[in-house]
C-alpha positions as CSV (number, residue, x, y, z in Angstrom):
1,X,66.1,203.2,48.9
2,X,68.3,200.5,50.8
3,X,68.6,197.6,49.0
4,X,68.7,194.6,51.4
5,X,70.5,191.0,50.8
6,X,67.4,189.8,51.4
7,X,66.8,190.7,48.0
8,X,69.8,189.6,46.3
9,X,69.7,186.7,43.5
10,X,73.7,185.5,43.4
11,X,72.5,183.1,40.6
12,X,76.0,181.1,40.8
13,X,76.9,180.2,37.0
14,X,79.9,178.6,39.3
15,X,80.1,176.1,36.8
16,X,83.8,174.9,37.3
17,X,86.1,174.8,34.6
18,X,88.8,173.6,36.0
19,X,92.1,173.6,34.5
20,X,94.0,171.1,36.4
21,X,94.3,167.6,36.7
22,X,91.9,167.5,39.9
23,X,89.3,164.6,39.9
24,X,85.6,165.7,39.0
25,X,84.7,165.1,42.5
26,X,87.5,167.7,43.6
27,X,85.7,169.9,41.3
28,X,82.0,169.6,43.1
29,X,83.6,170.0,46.4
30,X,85.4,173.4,45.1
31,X,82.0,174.5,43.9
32,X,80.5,173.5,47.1
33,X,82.7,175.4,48.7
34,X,82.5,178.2,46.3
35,X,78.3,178.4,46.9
36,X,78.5,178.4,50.2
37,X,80.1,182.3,49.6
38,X,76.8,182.7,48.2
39,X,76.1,185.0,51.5
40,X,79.2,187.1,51.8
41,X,79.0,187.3,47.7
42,X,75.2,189.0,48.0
43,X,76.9,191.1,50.5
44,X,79.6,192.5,48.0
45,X,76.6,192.9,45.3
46,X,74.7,194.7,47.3
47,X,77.3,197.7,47.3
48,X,76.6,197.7,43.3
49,X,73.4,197.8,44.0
50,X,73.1,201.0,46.1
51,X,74.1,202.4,43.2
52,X,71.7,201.4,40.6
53,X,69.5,199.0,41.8
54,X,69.2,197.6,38.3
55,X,72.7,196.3,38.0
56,X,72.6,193.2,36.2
57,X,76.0,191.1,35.0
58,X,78.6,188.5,35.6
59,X,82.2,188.5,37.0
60,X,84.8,185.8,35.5
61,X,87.1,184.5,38.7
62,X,89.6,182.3,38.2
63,X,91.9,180.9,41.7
64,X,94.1,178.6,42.4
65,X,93.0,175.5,45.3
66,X,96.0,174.6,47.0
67,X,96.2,170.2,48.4
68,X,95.9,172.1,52.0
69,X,92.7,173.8,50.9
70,X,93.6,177.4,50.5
71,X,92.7,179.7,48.0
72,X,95.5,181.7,46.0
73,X,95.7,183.8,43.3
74,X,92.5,185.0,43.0
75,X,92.0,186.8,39.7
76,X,89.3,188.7,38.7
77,X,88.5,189.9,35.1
78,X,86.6,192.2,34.1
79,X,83.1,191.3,33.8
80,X,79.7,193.4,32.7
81,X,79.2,195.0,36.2
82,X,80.7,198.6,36.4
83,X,81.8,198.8,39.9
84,X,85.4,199.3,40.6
85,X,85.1,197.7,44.2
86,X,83.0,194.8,43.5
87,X,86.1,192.2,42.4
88,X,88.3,193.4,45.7
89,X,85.5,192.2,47.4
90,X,85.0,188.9,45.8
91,X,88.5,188.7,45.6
92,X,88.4,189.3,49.6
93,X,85.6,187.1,50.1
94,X,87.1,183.9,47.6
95,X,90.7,184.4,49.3
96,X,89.3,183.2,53.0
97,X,87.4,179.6,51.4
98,X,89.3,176.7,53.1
99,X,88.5,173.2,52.1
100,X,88.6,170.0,54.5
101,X,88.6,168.0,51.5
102,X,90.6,169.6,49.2
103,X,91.8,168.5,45.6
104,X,94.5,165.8,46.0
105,X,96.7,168.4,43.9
106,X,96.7,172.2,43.6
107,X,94.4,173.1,41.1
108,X,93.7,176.4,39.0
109,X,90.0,176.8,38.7
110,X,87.9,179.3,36.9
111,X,84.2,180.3,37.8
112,X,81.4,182.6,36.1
113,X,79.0,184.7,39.1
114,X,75.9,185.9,37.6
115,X,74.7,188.4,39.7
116,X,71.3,190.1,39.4
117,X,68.1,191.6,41.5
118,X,65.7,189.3,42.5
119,X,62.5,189.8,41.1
């Protein structure tokens, strides 16, 4: 059975907790930009998915913003998903997030994903 996005509950626990001196506004903006991955983050999911279409966890990120907007230093730990390929690809998919409005000063920011199947 194929598992579609369609499907897909990325329930973003992106609460921010930021460890930098950015302002708390720099820190919704970050998150903005962070949700709107929501797509391309289902997509990566998915993959667990296919293989067992109850997989239920999180995934601690943590990245740096730059004052330009760019994401660096992605990290990934190890969350409660088994799937050896899933942080490459949210790595992959938080590397490309460019901000217009980014914080006024680079900024190391760590996020929780929450992934799980719709019901």
């Amino acid at each position: 059975m194929r598992i579609t996005t369609t499907k897909l509950a990325l329930l973003a626990s992106v609460a921010a907790l930021g460890f930098g001196c950015a302002s708390d506004d720099s820190h919704l903006r970050v998150r903005g930009a962070v949700e709107a991955q929501r797509s391309a983050l289902s997509h990566c999911y998915a993959d667990v998915l296919e293989l067992d279409r109850d997989a239920d966890g999180v995934v601690h990120v943590a990245f740096t913003m730059d004052e330009e907007g760019a994401v660096d230093d992605v990290t990934v730990e190890e969350g409660t998903l088994p799937d050896e390929d899933l942080p490459v690809c949210i790595s992959t998919v938080l590397s490309r997030i460019e901000m217009r409005s980014p914080p006024s000063q680079k900024t190391r920011l760590a996020y929780t994903l929450r992934f799980r199947p719709r019901d």
